[in-house]
C-alpha positions in Angstrom: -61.6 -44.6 -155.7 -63.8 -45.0 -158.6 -61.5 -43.9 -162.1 -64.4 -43.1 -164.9 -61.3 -41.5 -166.7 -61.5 -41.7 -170.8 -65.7 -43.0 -170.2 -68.6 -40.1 -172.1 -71.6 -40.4 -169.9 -74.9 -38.7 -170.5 -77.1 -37.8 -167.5 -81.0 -36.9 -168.9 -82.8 -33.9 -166.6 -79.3 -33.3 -165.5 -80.4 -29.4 -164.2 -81.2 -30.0 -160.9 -81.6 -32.1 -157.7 -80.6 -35.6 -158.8 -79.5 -35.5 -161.8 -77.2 -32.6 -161.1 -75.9 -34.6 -158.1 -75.3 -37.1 -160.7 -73.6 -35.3 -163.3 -71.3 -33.6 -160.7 -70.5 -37.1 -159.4 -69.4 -38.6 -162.4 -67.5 -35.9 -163.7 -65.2 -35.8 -160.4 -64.8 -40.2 -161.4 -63.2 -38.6 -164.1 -65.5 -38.8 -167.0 -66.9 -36.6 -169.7 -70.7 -35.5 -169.1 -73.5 -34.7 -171.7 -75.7 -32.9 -169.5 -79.6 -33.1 -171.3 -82.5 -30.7 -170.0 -85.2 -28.7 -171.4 -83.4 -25.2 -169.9 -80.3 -24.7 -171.3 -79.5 -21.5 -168.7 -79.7 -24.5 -166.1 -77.6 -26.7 -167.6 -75.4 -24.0 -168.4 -74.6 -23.4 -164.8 -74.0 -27.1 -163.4 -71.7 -27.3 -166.2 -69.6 -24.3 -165.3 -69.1 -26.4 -161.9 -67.6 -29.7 -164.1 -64.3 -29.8 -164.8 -64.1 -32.8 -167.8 -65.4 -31.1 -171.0 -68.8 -30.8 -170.5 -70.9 -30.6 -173.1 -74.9 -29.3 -173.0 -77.8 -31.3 -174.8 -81.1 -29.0 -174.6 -83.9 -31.0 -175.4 -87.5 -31.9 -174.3 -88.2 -35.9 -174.4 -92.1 -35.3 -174.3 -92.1 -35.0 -178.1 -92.8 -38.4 -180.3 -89.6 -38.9 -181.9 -88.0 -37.1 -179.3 -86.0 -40.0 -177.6 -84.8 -40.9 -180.9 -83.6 -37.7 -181.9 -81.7 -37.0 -179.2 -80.1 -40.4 -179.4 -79.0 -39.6 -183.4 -77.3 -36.0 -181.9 -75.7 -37.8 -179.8 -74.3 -40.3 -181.7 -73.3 -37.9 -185.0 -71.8 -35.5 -182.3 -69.9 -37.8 -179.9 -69.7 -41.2 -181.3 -72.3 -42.7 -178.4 -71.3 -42.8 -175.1 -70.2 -45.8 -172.2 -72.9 -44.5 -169.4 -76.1 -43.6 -169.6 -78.3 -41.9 -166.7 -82.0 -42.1 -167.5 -83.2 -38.9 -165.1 -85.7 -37.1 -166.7 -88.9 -37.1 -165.4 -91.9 -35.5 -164.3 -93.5 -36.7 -161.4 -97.7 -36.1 -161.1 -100.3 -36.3 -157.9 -103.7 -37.7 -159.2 -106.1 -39.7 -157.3 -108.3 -42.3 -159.7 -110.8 -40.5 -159.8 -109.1 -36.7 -160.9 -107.0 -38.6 -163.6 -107.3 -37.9 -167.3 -106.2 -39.6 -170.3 -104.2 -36.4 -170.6 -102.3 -36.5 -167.6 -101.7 -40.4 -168.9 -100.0 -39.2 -171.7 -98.3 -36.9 -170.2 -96.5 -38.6 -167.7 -95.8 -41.9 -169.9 -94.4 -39.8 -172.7 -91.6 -38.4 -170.8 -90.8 -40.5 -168.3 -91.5 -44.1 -170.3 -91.7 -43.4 -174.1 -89.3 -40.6 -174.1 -86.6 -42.6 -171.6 -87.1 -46.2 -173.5 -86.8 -44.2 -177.0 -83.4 -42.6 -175.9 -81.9 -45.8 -174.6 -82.8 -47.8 -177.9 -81.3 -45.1 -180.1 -78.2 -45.2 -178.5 -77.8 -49.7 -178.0 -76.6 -50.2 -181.1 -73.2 -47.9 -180.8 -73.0 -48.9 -177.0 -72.8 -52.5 -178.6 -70.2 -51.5 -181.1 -67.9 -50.0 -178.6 -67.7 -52.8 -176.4 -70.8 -52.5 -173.6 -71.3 -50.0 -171.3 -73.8 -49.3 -168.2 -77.2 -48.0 -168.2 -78.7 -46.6 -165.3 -82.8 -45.7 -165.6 -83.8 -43.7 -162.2 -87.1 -44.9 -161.4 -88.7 -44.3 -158.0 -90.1 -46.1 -154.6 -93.4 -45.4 -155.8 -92.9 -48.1 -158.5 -91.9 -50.6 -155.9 -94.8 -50.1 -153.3 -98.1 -48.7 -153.9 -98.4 -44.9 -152.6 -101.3 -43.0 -152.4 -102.9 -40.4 -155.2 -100.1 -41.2 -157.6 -101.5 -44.3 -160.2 -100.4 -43.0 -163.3 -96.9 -42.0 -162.2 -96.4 -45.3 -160.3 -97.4 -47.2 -163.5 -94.6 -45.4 -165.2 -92.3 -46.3 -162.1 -92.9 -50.2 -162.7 -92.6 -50.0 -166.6 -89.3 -48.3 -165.8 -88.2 -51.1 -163.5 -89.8 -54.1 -166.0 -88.0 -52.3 -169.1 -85.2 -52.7 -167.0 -84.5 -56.0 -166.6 -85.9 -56.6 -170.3 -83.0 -54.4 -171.7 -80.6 -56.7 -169.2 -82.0 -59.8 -170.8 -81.9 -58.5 -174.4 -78.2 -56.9 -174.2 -76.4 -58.7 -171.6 -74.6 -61.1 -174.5 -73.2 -57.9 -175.2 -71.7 -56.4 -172.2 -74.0 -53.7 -171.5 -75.6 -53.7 -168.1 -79.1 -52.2 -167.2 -79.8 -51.0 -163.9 -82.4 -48.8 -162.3 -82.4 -46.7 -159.0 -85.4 -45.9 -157.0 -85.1 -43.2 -154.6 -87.1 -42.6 -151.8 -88.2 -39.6 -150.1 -85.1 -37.1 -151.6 -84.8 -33.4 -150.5 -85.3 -32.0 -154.2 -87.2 -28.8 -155.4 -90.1 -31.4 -156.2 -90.3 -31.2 -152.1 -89.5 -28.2 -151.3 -92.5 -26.0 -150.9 -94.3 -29.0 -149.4 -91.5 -29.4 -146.5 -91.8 -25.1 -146.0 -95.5 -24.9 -145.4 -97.0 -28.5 -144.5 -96.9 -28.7 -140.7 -95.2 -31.7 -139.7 -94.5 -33.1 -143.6 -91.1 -34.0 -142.6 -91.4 -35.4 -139.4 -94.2 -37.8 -140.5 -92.4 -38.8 -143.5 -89.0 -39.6 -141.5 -91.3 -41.9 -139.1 -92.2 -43.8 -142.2 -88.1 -44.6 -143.0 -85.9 -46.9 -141.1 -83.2 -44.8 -141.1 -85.6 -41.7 -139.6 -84.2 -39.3 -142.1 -85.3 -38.0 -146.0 -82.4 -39.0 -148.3 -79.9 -36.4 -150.2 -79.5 -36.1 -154.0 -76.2 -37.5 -153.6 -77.2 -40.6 -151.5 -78.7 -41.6 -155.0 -75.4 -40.3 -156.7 -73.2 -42.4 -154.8 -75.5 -45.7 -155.9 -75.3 -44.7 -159.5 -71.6 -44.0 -159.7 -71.1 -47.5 -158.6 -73.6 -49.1 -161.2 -71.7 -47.0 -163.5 -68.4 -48.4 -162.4 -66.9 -51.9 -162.7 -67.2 -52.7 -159.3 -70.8 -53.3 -160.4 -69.2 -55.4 -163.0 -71.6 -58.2 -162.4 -74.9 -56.2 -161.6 -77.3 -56.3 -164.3 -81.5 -56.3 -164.4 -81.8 -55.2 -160.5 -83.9 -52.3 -159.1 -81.9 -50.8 -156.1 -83.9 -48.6 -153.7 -82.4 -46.0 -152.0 -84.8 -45.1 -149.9 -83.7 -45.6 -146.0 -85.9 -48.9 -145.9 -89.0 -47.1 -146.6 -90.1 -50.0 -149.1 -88.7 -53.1 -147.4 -88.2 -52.2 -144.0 -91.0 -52.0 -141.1 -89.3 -48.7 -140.0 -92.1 -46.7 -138.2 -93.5 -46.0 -135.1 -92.9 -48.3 -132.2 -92.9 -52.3 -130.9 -96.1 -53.1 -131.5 -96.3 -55.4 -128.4 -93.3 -56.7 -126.0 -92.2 -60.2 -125.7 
């Protein structure tokens, strides 16, 4: 069993879905969570389900200087931490041609500037006490190339390139940087989509090798081991957890018989 006993861990857009799978995962390895979101009330009740000290972060990491900010609370409040999540993000349908610049900036702020911000602010004291793990969730979208989603792909890939350029630039000092890209996940993001979309769910399971959509805590289970030291030597890799949607030819049927 994986002991996260005496580790601080902050999980960003820990209110819901993933990141609350993620928090709740961690915290039952034993360590203490910083649970970040923009709604406090949510936060409030995921951490009333923790049992290690939790302690709640309300914050928006649209803002310029918002990433940073959050970084300096965290560091005058708790001395840094050993694990960070990267969760928070928006994701955003736009084809080509319905795409503004401010969409653009939308989506990059939060899920590039705001993530790549955070993680800076807090390298120096993850350095200082030794290393630590850093897990950005990014998503299957920045790995293949979906349709009507450009702009939130783009930030998918930066994720994913920032990624292994934090590995490269911090590995000397024991701090490993990892990112997760789920698949197709049962979150609220789905949910009215999977209600009234006649057959959504069966079309999108046809597309997966493992013919189902994927849980919150399938990507929870991945993270808590890039958080551990059984991923001791892991470092600058983008794990999909996605049922083989990206990598694996997983639909339909033989094409022809030998």
């Amino acid at each position: 069993m994986i002991d996260l006993k005496g580790k601080t861990a902050l999980v960003t857009g820990a209110s819901r879905g993933i990141g609350q799978a993620i928090a709740e995962t961690l915290d039952r390895a034993g360590a203490q969570v910083l649970l970040n979101s923009r709604n406090r009330d949510d936060i409030e009740q995921v951490a009333a389900g923790l049992t290690n000290n939790p302690q709640l972060l309300e914050a928006d990491l649209a803002p310029a200087g918002a990433g940073t900010a959050l970084a300096q609370r965290v560091i005058n409040e708790y001395g840094g931490v050993d694990i960070l999540v990267n969760n928070a993000g928006i994701a955003m349908r736009r084809t080509p041609g319905e795409l503004t610049e401010a969409d653009v900036d939308e989506v990059f702020n939060i899920n590039v500037r705001g993530l790549l911000m955070l993680t800076t602010g807090l390298g120096e004291t993850m350095i200082e006490r030794g290393g630590g793990s850093i897990v950005n969730i990014s998503s299957v979208a920045g790995v293949i190339g979906p349709l009507g989603r450009v702009a939130y792909s783009g930030t998918k890939g930066a994720v994913d390139a920032m990624t292994r350029a934090l590995a490269a630039d911090w590995g000397c000092h024991g701090i490993r940087v990892n990112s997760v890209a789920p698949g197709i996940i049962t979150t609220d993001i789905w949910e009215e989509s999977r209600r009234t979309i006649p057959g959504l769910i069966e079309n999108m399971e046809a597309g997966v090798s493992l013919r189902r959509w994927g849980e919150s805590q399938d990507v929870a289970n991945v993270v808590l081991f890039l958080a551990s030291d059984l991923a001791s030597y892991v470092t600058g890799e983008t794990i999909t957890v996605d049922g083989g949607m990206a990598k694996v030819r997983g639909g339909g049927k033989p094409e022809f018989k030998e």
